[in-house]
PARO-224748 format. One record per residue (C-alpha): x negated, z negated, y. Coordinates in Angstrom, 2 decimals. Each point is the difference from the previous one (the first is absolute). Example, Ala and Ser with C-alpha at 12.3 -4.5 7.8 and 13.67 -1.06 7.14 Angstrom:
2
+---------+---------+---------+
|      c1 |      c3 |      c2 |
+---------+---------+---------+
|  -12.30 |   -7.80 |   -4.50 |
|   -1.37 |    0.66 |    3.44 |
+---------+---------+---------+
REM end
This chain:
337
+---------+---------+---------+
|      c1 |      c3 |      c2 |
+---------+---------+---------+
|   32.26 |   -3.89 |   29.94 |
|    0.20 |   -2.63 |   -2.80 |
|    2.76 |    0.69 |   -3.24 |
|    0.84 |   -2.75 |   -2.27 |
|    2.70 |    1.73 |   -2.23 |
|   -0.56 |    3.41 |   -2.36 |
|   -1.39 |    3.12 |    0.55 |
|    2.84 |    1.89 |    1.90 |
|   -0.23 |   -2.88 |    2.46 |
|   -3.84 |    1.86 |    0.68 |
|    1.43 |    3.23 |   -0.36 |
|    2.34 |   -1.07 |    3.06 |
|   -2.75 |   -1.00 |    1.85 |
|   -1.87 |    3.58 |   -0.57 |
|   -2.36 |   -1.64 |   -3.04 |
|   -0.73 |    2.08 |   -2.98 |
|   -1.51 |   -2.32 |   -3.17 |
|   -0.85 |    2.46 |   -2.78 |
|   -2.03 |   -1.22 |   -3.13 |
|   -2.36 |    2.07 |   -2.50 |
|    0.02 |   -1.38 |   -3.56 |
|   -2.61 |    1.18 |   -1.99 |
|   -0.26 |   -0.89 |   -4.18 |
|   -0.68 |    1.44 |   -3.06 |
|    1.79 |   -1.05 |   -3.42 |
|    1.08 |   -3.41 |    2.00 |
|    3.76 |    0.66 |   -2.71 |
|    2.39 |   -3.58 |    1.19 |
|   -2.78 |   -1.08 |    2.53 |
|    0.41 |    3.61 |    2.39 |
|    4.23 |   -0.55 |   -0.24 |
|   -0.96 |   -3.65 |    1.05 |
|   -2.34 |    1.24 |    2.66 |
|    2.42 |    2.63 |    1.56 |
|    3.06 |   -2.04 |   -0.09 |
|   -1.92 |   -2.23 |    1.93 |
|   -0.42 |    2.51 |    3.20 |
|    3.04 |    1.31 |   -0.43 |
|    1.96 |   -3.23 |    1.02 |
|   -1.36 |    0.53 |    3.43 |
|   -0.65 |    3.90 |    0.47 |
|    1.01 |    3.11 |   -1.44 |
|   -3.16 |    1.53 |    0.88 |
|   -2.37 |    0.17 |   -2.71 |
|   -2.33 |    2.79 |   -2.03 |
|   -1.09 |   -1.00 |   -3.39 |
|   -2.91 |    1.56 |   -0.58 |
|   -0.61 |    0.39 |   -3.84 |
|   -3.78 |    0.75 |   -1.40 |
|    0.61 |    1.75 |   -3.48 |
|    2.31 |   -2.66 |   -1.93 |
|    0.68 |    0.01 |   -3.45 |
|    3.28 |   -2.19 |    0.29 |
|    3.15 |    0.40 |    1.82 |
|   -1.44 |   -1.24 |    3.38 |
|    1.04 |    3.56 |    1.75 |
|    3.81 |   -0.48 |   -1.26 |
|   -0.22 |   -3.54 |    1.21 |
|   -0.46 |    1.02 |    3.24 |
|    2.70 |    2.74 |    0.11 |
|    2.39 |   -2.03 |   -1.55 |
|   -0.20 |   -2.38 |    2.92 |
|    0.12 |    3.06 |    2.45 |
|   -3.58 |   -0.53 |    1.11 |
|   -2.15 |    3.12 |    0.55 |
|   -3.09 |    0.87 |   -1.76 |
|   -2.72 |    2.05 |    0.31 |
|   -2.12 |    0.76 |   -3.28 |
|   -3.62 |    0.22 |    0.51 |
|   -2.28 |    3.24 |   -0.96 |
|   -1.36 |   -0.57 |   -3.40 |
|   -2.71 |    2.91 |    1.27 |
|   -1.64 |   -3.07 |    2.06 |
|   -1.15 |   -3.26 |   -0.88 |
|    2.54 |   -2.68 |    0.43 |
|   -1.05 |   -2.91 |    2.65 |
|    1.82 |   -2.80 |    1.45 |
|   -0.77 |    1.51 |    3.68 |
|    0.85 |    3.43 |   -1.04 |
|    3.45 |   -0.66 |   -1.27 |
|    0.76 |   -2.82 |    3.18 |
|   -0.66 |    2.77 |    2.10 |
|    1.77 |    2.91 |   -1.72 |
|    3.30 |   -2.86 |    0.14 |
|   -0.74 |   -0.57 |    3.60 |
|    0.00 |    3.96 |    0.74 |
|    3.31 |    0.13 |   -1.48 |
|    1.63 |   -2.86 |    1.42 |
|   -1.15 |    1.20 |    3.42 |
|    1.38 |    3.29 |   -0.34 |
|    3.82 |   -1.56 |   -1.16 |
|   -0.73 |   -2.36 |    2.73 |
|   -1.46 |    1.31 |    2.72 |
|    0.55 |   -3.13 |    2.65 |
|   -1.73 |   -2.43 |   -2.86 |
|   -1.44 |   -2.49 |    2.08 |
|   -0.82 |   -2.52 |   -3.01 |
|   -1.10 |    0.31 |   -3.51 |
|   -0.19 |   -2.50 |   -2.84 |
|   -2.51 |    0.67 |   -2.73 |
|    0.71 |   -1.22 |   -3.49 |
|   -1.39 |    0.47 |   -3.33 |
|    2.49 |    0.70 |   -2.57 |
|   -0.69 |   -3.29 |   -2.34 |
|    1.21 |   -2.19 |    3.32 |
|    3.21 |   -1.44 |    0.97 |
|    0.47 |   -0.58 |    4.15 |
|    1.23 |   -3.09 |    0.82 |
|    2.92 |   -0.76 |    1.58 |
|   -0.21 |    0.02 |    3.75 |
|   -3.68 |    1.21 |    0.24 |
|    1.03 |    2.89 |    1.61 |
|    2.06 |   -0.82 |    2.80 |
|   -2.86 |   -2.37 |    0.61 |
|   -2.87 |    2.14 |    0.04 |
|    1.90 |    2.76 |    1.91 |
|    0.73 |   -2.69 |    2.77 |
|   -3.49 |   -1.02 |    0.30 |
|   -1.46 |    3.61 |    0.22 |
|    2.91 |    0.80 |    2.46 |
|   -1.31 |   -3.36 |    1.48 |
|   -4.29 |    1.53 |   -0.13 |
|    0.02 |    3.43 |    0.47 |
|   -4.30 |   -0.28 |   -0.25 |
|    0.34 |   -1.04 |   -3.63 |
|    0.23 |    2.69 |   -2.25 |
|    0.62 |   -1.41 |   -3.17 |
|    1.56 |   -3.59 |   -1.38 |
|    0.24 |   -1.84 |   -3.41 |
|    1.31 |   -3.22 |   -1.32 |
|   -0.72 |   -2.02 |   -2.74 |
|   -0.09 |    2.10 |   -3.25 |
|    0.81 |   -2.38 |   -3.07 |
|   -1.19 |    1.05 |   -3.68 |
|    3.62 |   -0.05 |   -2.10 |
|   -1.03 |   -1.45 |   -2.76 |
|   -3.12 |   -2.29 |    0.91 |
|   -0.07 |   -2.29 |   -3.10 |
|    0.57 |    2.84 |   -2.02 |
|   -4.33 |    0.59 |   -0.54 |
|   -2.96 |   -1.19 |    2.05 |
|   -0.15 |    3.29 |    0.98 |
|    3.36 |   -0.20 |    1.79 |
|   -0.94 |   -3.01 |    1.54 |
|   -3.42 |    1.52 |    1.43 |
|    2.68 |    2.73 |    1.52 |
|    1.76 |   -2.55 |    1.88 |
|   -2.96 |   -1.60 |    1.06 |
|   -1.33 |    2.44 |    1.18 |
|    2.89 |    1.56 |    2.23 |
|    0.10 |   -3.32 |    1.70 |
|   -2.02 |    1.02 |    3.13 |
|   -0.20 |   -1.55 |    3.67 |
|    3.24 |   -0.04 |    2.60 |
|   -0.56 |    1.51 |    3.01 |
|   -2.31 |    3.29 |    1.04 |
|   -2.05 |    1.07 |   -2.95 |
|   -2.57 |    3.33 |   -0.49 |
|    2.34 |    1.62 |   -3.26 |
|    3.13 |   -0.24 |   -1.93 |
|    0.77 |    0.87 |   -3.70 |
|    2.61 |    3.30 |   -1.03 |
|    3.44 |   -1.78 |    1.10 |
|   -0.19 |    0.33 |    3.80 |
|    2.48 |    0.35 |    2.75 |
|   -1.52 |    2.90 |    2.54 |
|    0.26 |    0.89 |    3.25 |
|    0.60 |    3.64 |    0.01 |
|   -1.76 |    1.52 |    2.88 |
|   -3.13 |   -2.10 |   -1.22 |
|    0.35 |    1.35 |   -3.38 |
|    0.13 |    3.60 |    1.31 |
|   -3.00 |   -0.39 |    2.57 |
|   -2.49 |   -1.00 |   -2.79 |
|    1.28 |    2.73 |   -2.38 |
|    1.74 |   -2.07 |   -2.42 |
|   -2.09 |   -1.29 |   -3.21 |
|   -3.29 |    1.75 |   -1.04 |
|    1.75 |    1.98 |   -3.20 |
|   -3.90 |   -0.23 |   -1.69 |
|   -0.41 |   -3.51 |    0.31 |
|    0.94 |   -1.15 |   -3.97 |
|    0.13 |   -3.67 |    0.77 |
|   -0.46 |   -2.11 |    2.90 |
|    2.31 |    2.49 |    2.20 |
|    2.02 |   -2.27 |    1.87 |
|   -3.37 |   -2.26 |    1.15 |
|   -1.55 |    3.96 |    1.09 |
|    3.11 |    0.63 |    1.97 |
|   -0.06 |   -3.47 |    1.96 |
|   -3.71 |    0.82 |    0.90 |
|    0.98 |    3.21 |    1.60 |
|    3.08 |   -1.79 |    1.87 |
|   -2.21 |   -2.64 |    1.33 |
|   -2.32 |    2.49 |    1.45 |
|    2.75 |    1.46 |    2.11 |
|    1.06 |   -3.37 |    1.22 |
|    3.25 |   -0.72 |   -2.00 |
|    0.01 |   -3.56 |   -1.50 |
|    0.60 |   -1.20 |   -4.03 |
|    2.47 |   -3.34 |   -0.56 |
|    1.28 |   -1.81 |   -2.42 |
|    2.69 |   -2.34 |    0.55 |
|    1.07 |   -3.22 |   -1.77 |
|    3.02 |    1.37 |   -1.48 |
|    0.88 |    1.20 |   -3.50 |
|   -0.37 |    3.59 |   -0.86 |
|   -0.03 |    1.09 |   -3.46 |
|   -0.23 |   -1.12 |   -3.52 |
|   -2.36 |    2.29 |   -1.94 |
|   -0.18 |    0.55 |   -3.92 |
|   -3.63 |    0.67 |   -0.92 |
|    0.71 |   -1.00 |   -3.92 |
|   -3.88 |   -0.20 |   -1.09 |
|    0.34 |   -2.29 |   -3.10 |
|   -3.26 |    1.62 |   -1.40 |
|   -3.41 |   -0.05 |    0.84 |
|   -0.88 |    3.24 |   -0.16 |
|    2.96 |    0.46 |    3.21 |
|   -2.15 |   -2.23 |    1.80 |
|   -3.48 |    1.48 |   -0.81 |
|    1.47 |    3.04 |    1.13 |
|    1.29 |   -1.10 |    3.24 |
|   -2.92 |   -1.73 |    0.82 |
|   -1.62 |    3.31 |   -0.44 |
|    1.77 |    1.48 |    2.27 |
|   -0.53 |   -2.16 |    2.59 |
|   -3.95 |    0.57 |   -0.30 |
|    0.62 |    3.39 |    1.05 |
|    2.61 |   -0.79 |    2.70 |
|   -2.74 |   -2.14 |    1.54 |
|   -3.14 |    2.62 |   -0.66 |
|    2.07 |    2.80 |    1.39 |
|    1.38 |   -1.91 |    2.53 |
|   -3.06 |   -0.85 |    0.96 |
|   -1.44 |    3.65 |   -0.08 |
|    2.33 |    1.08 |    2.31 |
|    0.19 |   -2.90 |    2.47 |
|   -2.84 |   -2.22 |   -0.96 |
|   -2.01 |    0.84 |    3.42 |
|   -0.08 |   -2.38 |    3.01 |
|    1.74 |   -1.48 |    1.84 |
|    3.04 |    0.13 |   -2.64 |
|   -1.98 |   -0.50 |   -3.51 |
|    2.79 |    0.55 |   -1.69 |
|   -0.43 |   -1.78 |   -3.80 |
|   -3.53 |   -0.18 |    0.43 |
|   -0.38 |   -3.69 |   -0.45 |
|    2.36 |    0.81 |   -3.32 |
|   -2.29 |    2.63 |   -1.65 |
|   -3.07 |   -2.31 |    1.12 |
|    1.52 |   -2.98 |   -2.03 |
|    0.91 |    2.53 |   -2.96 |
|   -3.60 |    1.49 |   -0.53 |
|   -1.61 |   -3.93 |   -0.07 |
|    2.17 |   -1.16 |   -2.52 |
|    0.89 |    2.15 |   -1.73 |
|   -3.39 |    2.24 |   -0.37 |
|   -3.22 |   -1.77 |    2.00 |
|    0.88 |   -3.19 |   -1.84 |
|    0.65 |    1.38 |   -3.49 |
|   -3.21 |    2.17 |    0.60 |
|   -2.19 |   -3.21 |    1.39 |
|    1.17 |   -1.50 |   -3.43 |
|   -0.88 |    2.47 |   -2.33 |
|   -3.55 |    1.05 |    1.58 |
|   -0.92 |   -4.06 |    0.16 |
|    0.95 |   -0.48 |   -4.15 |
|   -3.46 |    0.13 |   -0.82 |
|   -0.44 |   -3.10 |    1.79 |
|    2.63 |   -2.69 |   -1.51 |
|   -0.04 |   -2.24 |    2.92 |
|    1.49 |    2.30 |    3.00 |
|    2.21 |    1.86 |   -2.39 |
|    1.49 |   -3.63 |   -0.51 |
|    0.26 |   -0.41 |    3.23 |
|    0.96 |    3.64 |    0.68 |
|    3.01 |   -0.72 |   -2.15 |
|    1.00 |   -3.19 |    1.64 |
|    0.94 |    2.12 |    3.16 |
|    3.27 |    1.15 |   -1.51 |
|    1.34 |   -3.67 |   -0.76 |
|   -1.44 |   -1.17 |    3.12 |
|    1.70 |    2.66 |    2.03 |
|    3.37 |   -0.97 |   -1.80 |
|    0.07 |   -3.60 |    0.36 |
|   -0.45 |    0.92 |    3.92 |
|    2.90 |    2.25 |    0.23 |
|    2.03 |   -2.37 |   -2.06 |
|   -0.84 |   -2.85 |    2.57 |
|    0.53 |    1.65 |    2.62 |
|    3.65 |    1.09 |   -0.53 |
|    1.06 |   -3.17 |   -2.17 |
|    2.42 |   -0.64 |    3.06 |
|    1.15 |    3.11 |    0.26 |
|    0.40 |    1.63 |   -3.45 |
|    1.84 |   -2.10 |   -2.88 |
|   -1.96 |    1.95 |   -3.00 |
|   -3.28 |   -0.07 |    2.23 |
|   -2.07 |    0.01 |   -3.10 |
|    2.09 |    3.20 |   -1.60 |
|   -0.32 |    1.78 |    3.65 |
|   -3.90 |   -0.96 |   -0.12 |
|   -1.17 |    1.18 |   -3.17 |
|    1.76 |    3.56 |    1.03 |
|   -1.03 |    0.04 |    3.18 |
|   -3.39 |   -0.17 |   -1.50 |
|    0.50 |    1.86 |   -2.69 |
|    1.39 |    2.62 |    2.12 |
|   -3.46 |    1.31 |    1.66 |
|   -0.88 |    1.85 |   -3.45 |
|    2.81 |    2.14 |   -0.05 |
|    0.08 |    0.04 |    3.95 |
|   -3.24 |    1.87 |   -0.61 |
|    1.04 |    1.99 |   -2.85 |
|    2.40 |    1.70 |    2.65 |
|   -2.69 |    0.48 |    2.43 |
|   -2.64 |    1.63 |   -2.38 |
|    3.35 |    2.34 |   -0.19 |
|    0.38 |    0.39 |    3.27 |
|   -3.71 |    1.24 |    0.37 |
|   -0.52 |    2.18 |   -3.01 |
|    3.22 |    2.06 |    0.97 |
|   -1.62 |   -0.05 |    3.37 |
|   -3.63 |    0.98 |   -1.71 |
|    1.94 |    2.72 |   -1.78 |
|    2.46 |    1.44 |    2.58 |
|    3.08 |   -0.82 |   -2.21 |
|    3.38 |   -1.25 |    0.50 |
|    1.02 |   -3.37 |   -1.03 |
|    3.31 |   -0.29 |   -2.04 |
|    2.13 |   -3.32 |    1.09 |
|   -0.99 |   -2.63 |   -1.84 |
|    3.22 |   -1.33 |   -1.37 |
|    0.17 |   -3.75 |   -1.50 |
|    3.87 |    0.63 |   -1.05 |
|    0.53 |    1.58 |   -3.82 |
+---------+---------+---------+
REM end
């Protein structure tokens, strides 16, 4: 049963689309965000995780429920996706599809009815995204490194990012998101689908537009950071065979961003490998840049990060393992002001 037209069109046909927004002092991006859904369903929780601004009277005003998270518990990205999924499955009981959406993104026109089609179309795929496009892409390099990075393979893939349409039944079988999982949630949850059979897709369609706004360094440092720790705990959890989850990830993080600077500083007694020992860096940058001077425009720009990357990369996983070493809890590691 294939629909073309709006959401009551789906409701006709006995579909339920519902859609859990989940931000935190997003201000004019959240109204942009939820007037987005709303154009094709009524049916959406806003979940709000302690904001400062008027992000909670943005959402009434346009007659959107929210739910406001516990400040008692640590706020996550999982915890509050699945605290907006709870609710919007007990308003809607006969949900059969949910779209995921962080609250600095703006769906695209027509992505929906799209993506609901092609899961009505696969009912063994659990979860499908488009093509997520950076806003502002010129705006920094970091920007640009967004957008580059959200440009994945078409077709059946292993993990997709935090703006997701979901199957619900597939959702519900797996338990929803792991609520202690700080970063790198949406990869943990695809590893758990997989393992009970249900497929990941992305199609070669337009989905979002996405406003990270990192103009500053430090933004990036920080998000690089995080994704250390995504990978290391990812890893922790999932790194055994057969799946190996981020293991190749937190392999490449430890030799360039710690063997390699280690190598360096034990050989500077002897002038002729620590020359050499420095060369790596350049060397490994002038690779990357060749290899993706078809494919990336500033491959030079995307390069020098990519390499530079590994040092904070590791910075997040020496987190990762001293909260670990010390049985504590990880705050999110947050790159917005």
């Amino acid at each position: 049963m294939i629909f073309n037209l709006n959401y009551q069109e789906y409701k006709k046909g006995g579909i339920e689309v519902g859609a859990v927004v989940i931000g935190r002092n997003e201000g004019e991006r959240l109204e942009t965000c939820l007037k987005s859904i709303i154009q094709f369903t009524n049916n959406v929780v806003y979940v709000d995780s302690g904001s400062a601004d008027n992000s909670v009277e943005t959402a009434k005003n346009l007659n959107v429920e929210v739910v406001l998270l516990d400040l008692s518990s640590p706020f996550t990205a999982a915890r509050a996706r699945n605290e907006g999924f709870k609710k919007l499955s007990h308003s809607y009981p006969e949900l059969s599809f949910v779209q995921f959406i962080d609250g600095d993104c703006e769906i695209v026109d027509g992505w929906l009815q799209k993506s609901v089609n092609f899961l009505l179309e696969n009912p063994n795929i659990a979860l499908t995204c488009g093509r997520l496009r950076e806003r502002h892409p010129n705006k920094s390099i970091y920007n640009m490194l967004c957008d580059i990075e959200w440009n994945t393979p078409i077709g059946e893939i292993r993990a997709c990012g935090g703006v997701a349409l979901g199957n619900v039944e597939a959702f519900k079988q797996v338990g929803g998101f792991n609520p202690n999982v700080i970063a790198g949630e949406e990869p943990e949850l695809c590893v758990r689908l997989r393992e009970k059979g249900w497929c990941i897709w992305r199609l070669d369609a337009e989905m979002a537009w996405h406003d990270a706004n990192m103009i500053q360094f430090s933004q990036w440092w920080t998000r690089s950071v995080r994704t250390g720790y995504a990978f290391a705990l990812g890893s922790h959890l999932h790194g055994a065979p057969p799946e190996r989850h981020w293991v190749n990830e937190v392999r490449r993080g430890k030799i360039w961003g710690l063997y390699f600077p280690l190598i360096i500083i034990i050989a500077s007694m002897n002038h002729l490998i620590f020359l050499l020992g420095l060369i790596i860096y350049p060397a490994q940058m002038i690779r990357v840049a060749i290899k993706n001077k078809n494919k990336i425009s500033n491959n030079w720009k995307y390069a020098f990060y990519i390499t530079l990357g590994k040092f904070p990369e590791m910075q997040g996983q020496f987190k990762f393992y001293l909260n670990k070493l010390f049985k504590s809890r990880s705050k999110i590691i947050e790159y917005k002001s």
